[in-house]
DOVO-441071 format. One record per residue (C-alpha): x, y, z; residue in one letter. Coordinates in nm, 2 decimals. Example, Ala and Ser with C-alpha at 12.3 -4.5 7.8 and 13.67 -1.06 7.14 Angstrom:
REM DOVO-441071
@u = 1.23	v = -0.45	w = 0.78	type = A
@u = 1.37	v = -0.11	w = 0.71	type = S
REM end
This chain:
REM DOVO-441071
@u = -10.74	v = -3.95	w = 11.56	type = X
@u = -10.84	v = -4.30	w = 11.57	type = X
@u = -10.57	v = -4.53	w = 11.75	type = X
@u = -10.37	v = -4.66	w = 11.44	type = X
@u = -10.33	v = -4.33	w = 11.39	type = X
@u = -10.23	v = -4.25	w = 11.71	type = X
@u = -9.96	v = -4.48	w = 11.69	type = X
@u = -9.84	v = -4.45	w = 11.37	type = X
@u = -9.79	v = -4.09	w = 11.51	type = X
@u = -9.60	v = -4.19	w = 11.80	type = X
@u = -9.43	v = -4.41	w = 11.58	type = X
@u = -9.29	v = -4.17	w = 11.36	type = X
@u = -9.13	v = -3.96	w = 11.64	type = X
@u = -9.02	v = -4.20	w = 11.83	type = X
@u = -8.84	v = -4.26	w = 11.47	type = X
@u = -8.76	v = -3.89	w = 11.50	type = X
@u = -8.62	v = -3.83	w = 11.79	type = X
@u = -8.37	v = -4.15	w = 11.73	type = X
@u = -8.25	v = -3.98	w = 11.43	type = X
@u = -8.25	v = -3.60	w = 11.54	type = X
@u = -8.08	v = -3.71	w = 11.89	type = X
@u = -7.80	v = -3.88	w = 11.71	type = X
@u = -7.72	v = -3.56	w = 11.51	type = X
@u = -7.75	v = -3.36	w = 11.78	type = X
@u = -7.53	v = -3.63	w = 11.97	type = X
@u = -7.21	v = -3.60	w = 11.69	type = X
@u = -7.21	v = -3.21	w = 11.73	type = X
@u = -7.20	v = -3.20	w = 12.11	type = X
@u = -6.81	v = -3.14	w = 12.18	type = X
@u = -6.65	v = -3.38	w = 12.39	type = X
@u = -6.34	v = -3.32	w = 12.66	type = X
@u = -5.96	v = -3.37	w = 12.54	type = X
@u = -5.94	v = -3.68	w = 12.73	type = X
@u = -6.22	v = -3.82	w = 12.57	type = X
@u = -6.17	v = -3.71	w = 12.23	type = X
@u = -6.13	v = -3.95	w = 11.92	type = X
@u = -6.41	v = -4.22	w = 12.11	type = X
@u = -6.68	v = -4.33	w = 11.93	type = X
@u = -7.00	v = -4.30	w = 12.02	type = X
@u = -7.07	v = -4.64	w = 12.19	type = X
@u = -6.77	v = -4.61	w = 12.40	type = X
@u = -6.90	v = -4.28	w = 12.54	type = X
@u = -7.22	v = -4.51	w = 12.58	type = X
@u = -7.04	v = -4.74	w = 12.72	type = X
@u = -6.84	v = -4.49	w = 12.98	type = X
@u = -7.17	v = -4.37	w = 13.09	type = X
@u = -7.31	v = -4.69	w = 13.20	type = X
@u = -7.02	v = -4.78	w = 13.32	type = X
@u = -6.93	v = -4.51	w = 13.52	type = X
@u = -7.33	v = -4.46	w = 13.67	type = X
@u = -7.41	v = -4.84	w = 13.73	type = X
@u = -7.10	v = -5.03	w = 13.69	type = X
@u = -6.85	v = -5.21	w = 13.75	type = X
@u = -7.00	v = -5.47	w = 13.47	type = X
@u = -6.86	v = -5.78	w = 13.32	type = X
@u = -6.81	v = -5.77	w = 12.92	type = X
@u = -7.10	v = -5.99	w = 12.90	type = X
@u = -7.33	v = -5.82	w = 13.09	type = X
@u = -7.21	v = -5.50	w = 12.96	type = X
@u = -7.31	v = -5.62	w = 12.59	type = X
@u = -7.63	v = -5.77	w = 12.69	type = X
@u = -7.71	v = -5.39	w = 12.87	type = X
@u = -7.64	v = -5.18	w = 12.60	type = X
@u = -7.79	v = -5.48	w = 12.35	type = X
@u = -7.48	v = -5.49	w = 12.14	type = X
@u = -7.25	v = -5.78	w = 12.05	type = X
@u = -7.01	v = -5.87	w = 12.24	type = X
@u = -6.70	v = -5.81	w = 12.03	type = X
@u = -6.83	v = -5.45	w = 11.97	type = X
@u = -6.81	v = -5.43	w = 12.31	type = X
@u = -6.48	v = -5.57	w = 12.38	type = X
@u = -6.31	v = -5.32	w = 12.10	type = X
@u = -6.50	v = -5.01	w = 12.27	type = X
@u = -6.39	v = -5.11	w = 12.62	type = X
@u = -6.05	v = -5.16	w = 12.46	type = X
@u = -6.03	v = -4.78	w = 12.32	type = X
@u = -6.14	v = -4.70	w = 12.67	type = X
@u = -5.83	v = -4.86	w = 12.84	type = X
@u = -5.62	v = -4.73	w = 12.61	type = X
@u = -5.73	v = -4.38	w = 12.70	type = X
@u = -5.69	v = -4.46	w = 13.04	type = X
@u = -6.10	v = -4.41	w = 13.11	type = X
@u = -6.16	v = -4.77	w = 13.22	type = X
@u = -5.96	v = -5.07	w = 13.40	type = X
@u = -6.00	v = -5.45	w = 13.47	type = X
@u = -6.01	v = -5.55	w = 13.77	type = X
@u = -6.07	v = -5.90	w = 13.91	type = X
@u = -6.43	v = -6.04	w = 13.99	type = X
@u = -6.47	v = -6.05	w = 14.39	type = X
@u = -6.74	v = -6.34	w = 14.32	type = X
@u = -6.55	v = -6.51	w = 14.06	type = X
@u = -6.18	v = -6.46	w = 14.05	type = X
@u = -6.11	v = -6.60	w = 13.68	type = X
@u = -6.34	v = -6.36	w = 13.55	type = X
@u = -6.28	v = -5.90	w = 13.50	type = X
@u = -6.54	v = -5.65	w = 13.59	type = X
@u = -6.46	v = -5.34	w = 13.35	type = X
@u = -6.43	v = -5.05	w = 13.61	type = X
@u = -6.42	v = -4.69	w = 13.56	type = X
@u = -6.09	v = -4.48	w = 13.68	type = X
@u = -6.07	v = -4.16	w = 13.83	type = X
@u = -6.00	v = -4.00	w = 13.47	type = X
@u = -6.29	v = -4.18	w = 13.28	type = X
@u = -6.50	v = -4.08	w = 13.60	type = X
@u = -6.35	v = -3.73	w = 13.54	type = X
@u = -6.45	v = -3.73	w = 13.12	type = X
@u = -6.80	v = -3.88	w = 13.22	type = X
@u = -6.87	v = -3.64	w = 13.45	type = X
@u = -6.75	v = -3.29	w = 13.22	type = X
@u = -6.90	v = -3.49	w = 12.93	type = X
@u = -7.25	v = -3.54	w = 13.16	type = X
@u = -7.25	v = -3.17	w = 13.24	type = X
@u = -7.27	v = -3.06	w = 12.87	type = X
@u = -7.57	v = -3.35	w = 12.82	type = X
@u = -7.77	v = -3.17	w = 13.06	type = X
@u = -7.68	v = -2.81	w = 12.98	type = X
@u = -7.79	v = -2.91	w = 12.62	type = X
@u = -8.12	v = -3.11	w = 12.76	type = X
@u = -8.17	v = -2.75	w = 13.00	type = X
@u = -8.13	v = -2.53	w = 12.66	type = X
@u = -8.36	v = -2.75	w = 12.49	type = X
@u = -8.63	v = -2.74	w = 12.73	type = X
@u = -8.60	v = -2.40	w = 12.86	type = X
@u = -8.95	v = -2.32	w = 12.73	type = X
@u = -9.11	v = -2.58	w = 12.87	type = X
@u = -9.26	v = -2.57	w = 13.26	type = X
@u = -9.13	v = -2.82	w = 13.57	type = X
@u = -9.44	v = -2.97	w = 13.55	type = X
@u = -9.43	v = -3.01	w = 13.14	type = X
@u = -9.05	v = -3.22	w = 13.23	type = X
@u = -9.19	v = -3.43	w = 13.50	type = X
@u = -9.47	v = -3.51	w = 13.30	type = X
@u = -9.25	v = -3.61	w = 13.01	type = X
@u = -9.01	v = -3.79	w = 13.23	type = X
@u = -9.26	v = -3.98	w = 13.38	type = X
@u = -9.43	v = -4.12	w = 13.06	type = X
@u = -9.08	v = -4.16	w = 12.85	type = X
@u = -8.92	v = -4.37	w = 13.19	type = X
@u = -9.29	v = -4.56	w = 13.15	type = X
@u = -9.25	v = -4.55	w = 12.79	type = X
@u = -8.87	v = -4.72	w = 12.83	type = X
@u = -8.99	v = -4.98	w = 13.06	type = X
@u = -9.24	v = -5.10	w = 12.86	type = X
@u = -8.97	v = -5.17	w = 12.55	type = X
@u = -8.73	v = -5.37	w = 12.82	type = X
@u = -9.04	v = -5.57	w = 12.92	type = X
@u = -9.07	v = -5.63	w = 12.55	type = X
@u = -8.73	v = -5.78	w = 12.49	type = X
@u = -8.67	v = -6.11	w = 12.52	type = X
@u = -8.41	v = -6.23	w = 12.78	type = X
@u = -8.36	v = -5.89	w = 12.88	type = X
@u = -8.26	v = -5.83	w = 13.22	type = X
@u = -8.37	v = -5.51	w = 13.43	type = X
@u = -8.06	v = -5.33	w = 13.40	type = X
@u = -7.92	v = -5.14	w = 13.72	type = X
@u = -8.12	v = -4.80	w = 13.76	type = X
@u = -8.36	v = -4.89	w = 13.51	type = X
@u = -8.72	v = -4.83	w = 13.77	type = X
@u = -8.53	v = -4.52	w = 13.90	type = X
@u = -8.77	v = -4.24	w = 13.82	type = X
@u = -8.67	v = -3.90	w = 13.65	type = X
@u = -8.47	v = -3.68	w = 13.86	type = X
@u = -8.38	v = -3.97	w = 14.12	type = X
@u = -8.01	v = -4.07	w = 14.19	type = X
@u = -7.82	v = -4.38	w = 14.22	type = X
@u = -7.69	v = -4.49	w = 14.58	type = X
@u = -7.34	v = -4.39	w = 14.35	type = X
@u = -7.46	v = -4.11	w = 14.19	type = X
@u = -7.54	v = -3.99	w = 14.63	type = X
@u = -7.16	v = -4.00	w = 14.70	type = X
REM end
């Protein structure tokens, strides 16, 4: 294969696995707690719960969606009682979006089924075959937030596969 080829190839499943992890993503089943959330707002509870508390702002800017996309999914996320506001420590007229015992409860029971899925999905492959494939998809992801402009290195983002947060420790 010459090296259009090559990635036009990786192109197209990049492409692939976008599409194909969404499907798999809408027939995963989620806890009672969490049930009737969109997707984003699960997204949204995730990076929350591992690298958060986040302002709105920064929130959007992380997950690269508008802000009042955002602000609606945070919303649903209060009202389920899976996130708070609480006040800024650095500045007190601004919220940091927090999540609460509960959402840290859903993320957690919704986290386990993620990997037991990823674990199912892989069980044919080696530990060396994952580590391999974590460590060029983690190089593959850093090299696409180098390539956005204005993009911020998001909390976590050089942790390599496998690695926990200070958080994810306790």
């Amino acid at each position: 294969m010459d090296d259009d080829a090559d990635y036009a190839a990786i192109g197209r499943q990049v492409g692939r696995f976008i599409r194909l992890s969404e499907r798999l993503f809408a027939t995963l089943k989620w806890s009672d707690a969490g049930r009737g959330l969109e997707r984003p707002a699960y997204m949204l509870l995730s990076r929350i719960a591992v690298d958060g508390p986040f302002r709105l702002s920064a929130l959007a800017t992380d997950v690269a969606l508008d802000l009042s996309t955002v602000s609606r999914q945070v919303g649903a996320l209060e009202t389920a009682g899976l996130v708070r506001r609480a006040t800024d420590p650095t500045d007190r007229r601004a919220s940091l979006v927090e999540v609460t015992e509960l959402g840290r409860d859903v993320f957690e029971e919704n986290r386990a089924r993620w990997i037991a899925t990823w674990q199912e999905l892989l069980a044919g492959w080696t530990p060396e075959e994952r580590q391999i494939f974590a460590a060029l998809f983690t190089q593959l992801n850093q090299s696409l937030a180098e390539r956005l402009p204005g993009a911020e290195r998001p909390p976590g983002a050089d942790r390599l596969p496998g690695t926990t947060s200070e958080k994810d420790a306790r």
